[in-house]
C-alpha positions as CSV (number, residue, x, y, z in Angstrom):
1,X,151.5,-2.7,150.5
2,X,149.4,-6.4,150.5
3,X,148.5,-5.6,147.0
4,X,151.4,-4.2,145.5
5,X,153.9,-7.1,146.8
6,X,152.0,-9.7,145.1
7,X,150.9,-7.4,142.0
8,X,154.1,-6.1,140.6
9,X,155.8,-9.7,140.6
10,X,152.7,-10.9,138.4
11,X,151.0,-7.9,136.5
12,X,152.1,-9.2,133.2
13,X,150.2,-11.2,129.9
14,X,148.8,-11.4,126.5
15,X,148.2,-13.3,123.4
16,X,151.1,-16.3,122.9
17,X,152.3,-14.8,119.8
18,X,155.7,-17.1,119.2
19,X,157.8,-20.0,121.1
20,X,157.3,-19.8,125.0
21,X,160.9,-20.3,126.4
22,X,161.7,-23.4,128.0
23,X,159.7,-23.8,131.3
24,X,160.7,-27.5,132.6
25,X,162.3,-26.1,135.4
26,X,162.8,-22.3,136.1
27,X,162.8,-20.7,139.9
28,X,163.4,-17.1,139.8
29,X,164.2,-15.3,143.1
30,X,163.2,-11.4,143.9
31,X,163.7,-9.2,146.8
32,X,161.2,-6.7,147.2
33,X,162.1,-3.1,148.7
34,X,161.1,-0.2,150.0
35,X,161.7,3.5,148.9
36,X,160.7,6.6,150.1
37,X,163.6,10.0,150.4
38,X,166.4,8.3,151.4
39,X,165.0,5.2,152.8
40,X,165.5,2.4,150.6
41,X,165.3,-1.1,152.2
42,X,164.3,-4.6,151.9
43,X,160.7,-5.0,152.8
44,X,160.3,-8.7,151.7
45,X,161.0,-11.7,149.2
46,X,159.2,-13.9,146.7
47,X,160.2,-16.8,144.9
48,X,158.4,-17.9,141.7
49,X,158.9,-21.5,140.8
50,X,157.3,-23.6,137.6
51,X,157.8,-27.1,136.7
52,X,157.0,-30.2,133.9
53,X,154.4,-32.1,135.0
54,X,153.5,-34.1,132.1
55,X,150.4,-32.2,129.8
56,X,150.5,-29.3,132.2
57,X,152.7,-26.9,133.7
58,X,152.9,-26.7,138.0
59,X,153.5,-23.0,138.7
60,X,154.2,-21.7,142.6
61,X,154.8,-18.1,144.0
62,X,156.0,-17.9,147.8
63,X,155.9,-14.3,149.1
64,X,156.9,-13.0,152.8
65,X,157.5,-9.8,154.3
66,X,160.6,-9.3,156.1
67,X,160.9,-9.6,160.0
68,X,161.5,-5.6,160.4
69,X,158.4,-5.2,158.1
70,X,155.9,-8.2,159.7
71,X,155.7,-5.3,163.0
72,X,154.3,-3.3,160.5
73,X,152.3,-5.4,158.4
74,X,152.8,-9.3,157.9
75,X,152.9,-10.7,154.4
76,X,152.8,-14.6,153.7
77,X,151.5,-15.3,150.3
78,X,151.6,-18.9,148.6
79,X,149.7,-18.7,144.7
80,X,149.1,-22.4,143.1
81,X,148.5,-22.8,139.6
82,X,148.0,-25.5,136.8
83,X,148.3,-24.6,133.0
84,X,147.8,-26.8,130.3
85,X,150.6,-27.0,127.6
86,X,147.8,-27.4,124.8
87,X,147.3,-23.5,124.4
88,X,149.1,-22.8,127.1
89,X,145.8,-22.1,129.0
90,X,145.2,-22.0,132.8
91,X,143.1,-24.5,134.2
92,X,143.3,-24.1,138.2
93,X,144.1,-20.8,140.2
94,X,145.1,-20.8,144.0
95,X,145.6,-17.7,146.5
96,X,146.2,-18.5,149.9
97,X,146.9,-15.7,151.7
98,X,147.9,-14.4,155.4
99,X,148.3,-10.2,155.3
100,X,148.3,-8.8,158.3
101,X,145.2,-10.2,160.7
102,X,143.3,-11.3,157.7
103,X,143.4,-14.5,155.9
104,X,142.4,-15.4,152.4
105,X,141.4,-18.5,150.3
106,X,140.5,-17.5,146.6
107,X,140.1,-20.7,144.2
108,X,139.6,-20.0,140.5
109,X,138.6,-23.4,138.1
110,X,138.7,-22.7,134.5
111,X,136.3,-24.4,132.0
112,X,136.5,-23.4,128.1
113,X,134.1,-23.3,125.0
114,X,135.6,-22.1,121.9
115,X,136.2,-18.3,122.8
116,X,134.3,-18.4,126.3
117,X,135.9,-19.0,129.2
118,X,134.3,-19.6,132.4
119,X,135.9,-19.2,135.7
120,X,134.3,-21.0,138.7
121,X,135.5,-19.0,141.8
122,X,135.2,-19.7,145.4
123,X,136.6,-17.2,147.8
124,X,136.7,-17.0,151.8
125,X,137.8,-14.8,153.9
126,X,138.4,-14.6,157.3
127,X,139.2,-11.0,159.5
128,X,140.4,-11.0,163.2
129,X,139.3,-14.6,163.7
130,X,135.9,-14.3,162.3
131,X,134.2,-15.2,159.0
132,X,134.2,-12.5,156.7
133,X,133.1,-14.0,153.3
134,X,132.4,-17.4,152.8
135,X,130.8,-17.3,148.8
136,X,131.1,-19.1,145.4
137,X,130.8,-16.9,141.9
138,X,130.8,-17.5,138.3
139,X,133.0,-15.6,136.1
140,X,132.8,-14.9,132.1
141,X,134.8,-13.6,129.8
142,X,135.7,-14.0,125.7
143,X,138.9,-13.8,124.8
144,X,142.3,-14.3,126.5
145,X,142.0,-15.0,130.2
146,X,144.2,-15.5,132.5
147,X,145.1,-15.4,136.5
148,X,147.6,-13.9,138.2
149,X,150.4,-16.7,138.6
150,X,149.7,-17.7,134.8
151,X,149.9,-14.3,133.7
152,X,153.7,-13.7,134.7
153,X,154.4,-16.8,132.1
154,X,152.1,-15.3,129.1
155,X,153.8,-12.4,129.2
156,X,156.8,-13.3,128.6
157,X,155.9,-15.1,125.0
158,X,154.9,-11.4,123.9
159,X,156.4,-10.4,120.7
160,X,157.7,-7.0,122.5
161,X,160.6,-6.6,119.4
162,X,158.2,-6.2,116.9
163,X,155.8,-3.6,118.8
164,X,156.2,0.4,118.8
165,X,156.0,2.4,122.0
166,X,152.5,3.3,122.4
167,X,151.4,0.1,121.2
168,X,148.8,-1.1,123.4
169,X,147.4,-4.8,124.6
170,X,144.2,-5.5,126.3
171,X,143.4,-9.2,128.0
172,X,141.3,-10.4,131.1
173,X,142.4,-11.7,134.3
174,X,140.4,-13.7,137.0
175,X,140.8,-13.3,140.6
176,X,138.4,-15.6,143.3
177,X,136.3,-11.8,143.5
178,X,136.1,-10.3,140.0
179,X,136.6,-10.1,136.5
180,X,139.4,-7.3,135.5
181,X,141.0,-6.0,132.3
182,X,144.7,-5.7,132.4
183,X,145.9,-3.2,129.6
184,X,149.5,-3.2,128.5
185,X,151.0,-0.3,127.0
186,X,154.5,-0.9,125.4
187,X,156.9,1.8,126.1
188,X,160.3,0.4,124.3
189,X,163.7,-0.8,124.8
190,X,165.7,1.0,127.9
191,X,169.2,-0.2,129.4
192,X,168.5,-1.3,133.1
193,X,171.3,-1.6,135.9
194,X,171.2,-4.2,138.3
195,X,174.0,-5.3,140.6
196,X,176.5,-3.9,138.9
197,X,175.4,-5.5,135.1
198,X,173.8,-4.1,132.4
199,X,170.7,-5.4,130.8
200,X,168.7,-3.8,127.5
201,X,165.1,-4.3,128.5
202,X,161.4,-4.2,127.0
203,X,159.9,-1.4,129.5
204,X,155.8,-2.0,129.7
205,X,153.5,-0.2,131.9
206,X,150.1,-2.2,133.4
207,X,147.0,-0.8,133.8
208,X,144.3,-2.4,135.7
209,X,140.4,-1.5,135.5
210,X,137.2,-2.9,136.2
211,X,133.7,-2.5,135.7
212,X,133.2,0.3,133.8
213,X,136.4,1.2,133.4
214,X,136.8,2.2,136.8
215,X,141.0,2.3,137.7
216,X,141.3,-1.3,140.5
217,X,145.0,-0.2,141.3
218,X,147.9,2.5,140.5
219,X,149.9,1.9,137.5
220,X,152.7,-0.3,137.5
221,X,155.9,-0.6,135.1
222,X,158.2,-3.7,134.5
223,X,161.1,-3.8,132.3
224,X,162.1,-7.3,131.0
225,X,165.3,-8.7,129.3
226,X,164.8,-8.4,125.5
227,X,166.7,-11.7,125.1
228,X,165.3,-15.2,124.4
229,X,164.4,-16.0,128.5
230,X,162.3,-12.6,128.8
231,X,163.6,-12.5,132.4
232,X,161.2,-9.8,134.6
233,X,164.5,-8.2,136.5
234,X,162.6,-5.0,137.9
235,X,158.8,-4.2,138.8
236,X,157.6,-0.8,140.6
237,X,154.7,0.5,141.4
238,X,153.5,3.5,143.8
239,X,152.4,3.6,147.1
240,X,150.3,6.2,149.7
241,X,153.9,6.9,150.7
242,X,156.8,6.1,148.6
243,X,157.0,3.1,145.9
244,X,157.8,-0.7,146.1
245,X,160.4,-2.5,143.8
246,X,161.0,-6.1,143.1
247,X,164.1,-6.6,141.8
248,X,165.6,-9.8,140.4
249,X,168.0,-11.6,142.7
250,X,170.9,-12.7,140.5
């Protein structure tokens, strides 16, 4: 489930293709839950936060499990980021990370050159009190890149009302280990329930790969308001047993 909690709340992207809305000052709230049969229960929280700082964008995600589910496995997740306005381009990328009895640092500092960017990564990890991984890499892609905290924002400047179903949408993302492609397949406009309201929402599905194409993680689906604020209001994805949903807190 360490994947999946962070993941579905930021599996999103692609090309800004018309006006971003307004992100001076946005904090969404999501509970996370757990479904499998008849069990369906709150498993955790996040809260996703972005502010105006000037020429750049301050973006935060805060993630815990809940107390039932820390006997299980403990989740507290904080993501920094920093994305310019020009471009709307990410510039800094932070993961710190406490899941379970591991701990994670992953730094990612983007540099760019025309269609190149470069993503200099530094990533340590430490496993039952002991150094794990302690390294720096280099990362290269062309094209749109992005990480996971900026991604959730790119996404929603997707032009989702002039698509077909089917139509598909390929960009990069950077963590502090790897390069990945995220593909975006649009599946069209559904009507969503959510505490007792109705919402008509742009379904996508994300697909993740490496190198060589190899599937990194399960499919995941969102569905997000097709109205001016693009608001993500419910993410799923599968797990060994059962599936995870983060749904938006109203």
């Amino acid at each position: 489930m360490k994947k999946t909690l962070l993941t579905l709340i930021l599996i999103m992207c692609a090309t800004v293709a018309q006006a971003l809305p307004d992100y001076s000052n946005e904090t969404l709230r999501y509970k996370v839950t757990y479904k499998w049969g008849l069990i369906n229960k709150q498993a955790g929280h996040a809260t996703l936060v972005i502010k105006d700082a000037g020429d750049s964008y301050r973006a935060h995600l805060y993630a815990a499990s809940e107390p039932w589910a820390d006997k299980f496995f403990c989740v507290r997740d904080t993501l920094n980021g920093i994305i310019a306005k020009e471009g709307f381009r990410p510039t800094f990328y932070e993961k710190i990370a406490h899941e379970g009895s591991e701990h994670k640092h992953d730094t990612v500092r983007f540099s760019y050159n025309g269609n190149s960017v470069t993503g200099s990564c530094t990533r340590r990890v430490v496993k039952d009190d002991e150094l794990r991984v302690n390294q720096a890499i280099t990362l290269n892609a062309e094209g749109i890149t992005v990480d996971m905290l900026s991604s959730f924002y790119y996404m929603r400047s997707l032009p989702f009302n002039t698509w077909q179903p089917g139509t598909k949408h390929n960009i990069n993302i950077f963590s502090g280990k790897r390069k990945e492609l995220l593909s975006l397949r649009y599946r069209g406009v559904e009507k969503i329930e959510l505490d007792g309201k109705e919402y008509f929402c742009f379904h996508i599905t994300f697909i993740f790969t490496g190198e060589g194409g190899k599937k990194t993680s399960d499919d995941m689906d969102a569905w997000i308001t097709a109205d001016a604020r693009r608001i993500p209001i419910q993410l799923e994805g599968k797990l060994t047993v059962g599936k995870v949903r983060c749904l938006l807190i109203q």
